[in-house]
C-alpha positions as CSV (number, residue, x, y, z in Angstrom):
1,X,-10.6,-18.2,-12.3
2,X,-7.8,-18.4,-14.4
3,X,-4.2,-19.0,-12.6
4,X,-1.1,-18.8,-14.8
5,X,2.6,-19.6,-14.2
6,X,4.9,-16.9,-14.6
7,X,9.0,-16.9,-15.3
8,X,10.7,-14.3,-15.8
9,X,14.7,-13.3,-16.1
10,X,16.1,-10.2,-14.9
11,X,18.6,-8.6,-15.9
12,X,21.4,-10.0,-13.0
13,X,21.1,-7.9,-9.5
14,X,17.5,-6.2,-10.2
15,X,14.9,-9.6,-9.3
16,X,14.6,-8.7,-5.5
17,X,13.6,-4.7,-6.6
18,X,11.5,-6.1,-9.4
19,X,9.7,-9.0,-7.1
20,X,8.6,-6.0,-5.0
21,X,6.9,-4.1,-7.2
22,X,5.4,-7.3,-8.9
23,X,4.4,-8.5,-5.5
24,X,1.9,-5.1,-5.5
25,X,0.5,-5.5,-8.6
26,X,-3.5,-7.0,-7.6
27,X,-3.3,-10.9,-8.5
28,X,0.1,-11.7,-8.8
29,X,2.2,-13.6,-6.1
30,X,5.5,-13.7,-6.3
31,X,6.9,-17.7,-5.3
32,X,10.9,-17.8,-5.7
33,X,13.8,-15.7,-6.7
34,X,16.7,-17.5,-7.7
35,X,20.3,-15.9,-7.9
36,X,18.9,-12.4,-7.9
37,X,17.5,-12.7,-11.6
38,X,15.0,-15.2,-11.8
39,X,11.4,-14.7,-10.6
40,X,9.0,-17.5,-10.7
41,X,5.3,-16.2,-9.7
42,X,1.3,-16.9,-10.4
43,X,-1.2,-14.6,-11.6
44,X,-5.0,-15.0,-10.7
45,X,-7.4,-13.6,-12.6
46,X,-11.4,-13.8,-13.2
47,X,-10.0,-14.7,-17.3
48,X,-8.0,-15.4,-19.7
49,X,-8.4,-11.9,-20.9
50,X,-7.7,-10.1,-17.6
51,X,-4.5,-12.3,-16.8
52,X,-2.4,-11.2,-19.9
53,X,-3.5,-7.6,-19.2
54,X,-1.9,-7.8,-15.8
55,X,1.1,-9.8,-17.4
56,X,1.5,-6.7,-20.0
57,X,1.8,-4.6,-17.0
58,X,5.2,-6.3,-16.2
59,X,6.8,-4.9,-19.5
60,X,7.7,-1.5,-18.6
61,X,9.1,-2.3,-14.9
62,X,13.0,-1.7,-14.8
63,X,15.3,-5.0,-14.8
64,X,12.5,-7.3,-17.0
65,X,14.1,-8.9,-19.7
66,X,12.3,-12.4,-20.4
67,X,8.5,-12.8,-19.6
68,X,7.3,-16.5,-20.1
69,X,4.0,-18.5,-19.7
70,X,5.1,-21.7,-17.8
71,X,1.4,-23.2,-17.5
72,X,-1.9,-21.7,-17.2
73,X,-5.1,-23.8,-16.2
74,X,-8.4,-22.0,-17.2
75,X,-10.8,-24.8,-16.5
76,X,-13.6,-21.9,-14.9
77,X,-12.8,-19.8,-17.9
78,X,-16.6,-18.4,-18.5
79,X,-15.8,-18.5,-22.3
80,X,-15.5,-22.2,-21.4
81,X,-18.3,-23.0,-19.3
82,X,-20.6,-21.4,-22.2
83,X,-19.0,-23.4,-25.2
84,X,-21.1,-26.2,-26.8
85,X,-19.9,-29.3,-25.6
86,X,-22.6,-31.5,-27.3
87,X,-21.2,-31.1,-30.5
């Protein structure tokens, strides 16, 4: 599992209707909206792969401006639980 931080700017008066259609998107959670043009949410995904497929789906949705990757932690990654660590 692979669970990334997420913030992202609006622009000013569009983060509520952008949250809800976010919010439906399958492993994201929306956390905080912050004076209607900031959006800080999570993204869970089975990998690392997966997770910036669902965070390219945010592109196109009206009112995005700024998408950025606050933190990700990928420690069940299956590219890492198969990497050589005997090196």
């Amino acid at each position: 599992m692979v669970i990334s931080g997420i913030y992202i700017e609006t622009i000013p008066g569009q983060a509520y209707k952008a949250a809800e259609i976010l919010a439906e998107i399958n492993g994201v959670e929306v956390h905080h909206i912050e004076d209607d043009y900031k959006i800080i949410l999570t993204i869970e995904a089975e990998s690392i792969n997966r997770s910036y497929e669902i965070a390219e789906t945010f592109k196109p949705i009206d009112g995005i401006l700024t998408i950025c990757l606050a933190y990700s932690n990928f420690e069940e990654e299956p590219a890492y639980q198969n990497a050589d660590v005997d090196r």
